[in-house]
Each structure stands twice: as C-alpha cells, then as structure tokens.
C-alpha positions as CSV (number, residue, x, y, z in Angstrom):
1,X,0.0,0.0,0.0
2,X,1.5,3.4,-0.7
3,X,1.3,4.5,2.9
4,X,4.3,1.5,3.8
5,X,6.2,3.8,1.3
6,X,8.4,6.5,2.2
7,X,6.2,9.2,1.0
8,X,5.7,12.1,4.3
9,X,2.5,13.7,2.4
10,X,-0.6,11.7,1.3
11,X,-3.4,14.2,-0.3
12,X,-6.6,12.6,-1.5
13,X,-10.4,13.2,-2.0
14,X,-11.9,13.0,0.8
15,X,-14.7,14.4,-0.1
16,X,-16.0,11.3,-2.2
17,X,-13.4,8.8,-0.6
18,X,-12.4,9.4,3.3
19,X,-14.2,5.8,3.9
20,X,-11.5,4.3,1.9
21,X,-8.9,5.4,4.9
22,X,-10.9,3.7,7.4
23,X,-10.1,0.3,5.9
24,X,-6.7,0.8,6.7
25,X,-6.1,1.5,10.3
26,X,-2.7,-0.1,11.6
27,X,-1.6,1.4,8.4
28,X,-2.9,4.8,8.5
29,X,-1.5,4.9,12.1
30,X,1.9,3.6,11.2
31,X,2.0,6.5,8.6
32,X,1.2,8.7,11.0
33,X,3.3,7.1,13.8
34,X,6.1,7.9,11.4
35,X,5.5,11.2,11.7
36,X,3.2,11.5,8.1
37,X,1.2,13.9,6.8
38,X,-2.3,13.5,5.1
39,X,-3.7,16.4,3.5
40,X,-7.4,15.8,3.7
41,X,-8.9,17.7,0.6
42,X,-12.5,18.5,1.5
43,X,-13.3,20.6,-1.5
44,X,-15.4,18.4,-4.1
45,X,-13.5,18.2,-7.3
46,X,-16.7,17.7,-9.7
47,X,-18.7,20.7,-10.7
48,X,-22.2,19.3,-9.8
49,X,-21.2,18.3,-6.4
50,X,-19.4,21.7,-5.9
51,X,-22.7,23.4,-7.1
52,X,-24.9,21.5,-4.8
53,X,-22.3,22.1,-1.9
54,X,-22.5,26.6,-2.8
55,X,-26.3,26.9,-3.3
C-alpha cells in the first residue's frame, strides 16, 4: 500500500473517498506514527457536487 512507502504527504479526495482510509487502520497509524502527513482535501472536485455544496 503506498502509505508502507516513504512518502511524508498523502493528499486525497476526501470528499468522495475518506471511507476508503478507514479500511486501513494499523496502516494509517503507522504512517502517522512515522510522523506523516495526510492532507485531507474536503473541497469536491466535480462541478455538480461543488454546485450542490454553494447553493
């Protein structure tokens, strides 16, 4: 899994995928353990969704 890599920054879609994290606790917490970053972006990345999100 990419977070047993030595990347210090993972950034992903949370908006539409933050579930998927939770299906990887020991490694989410090793990553973090290890003193990783995870930039959480929150902002919806498809028009529609960002329209719904604004109105």
């Amino acid at each position: 899994m990419l977070l047993s890599t030595k990347i210090d920054i993972l950034s992903f879609d949370a908006y539409n995928y933050a579930q998927s994290l939770s299906l990887y606790p020991s490694e989410v917490k090793s990553f973090l353990d290890r003193k990783g970053n995870i930039a959480w972006g929150i902002v919806p990345n498809d028009e529609l969704l960002l329209a719904k999100e604004t109105a």
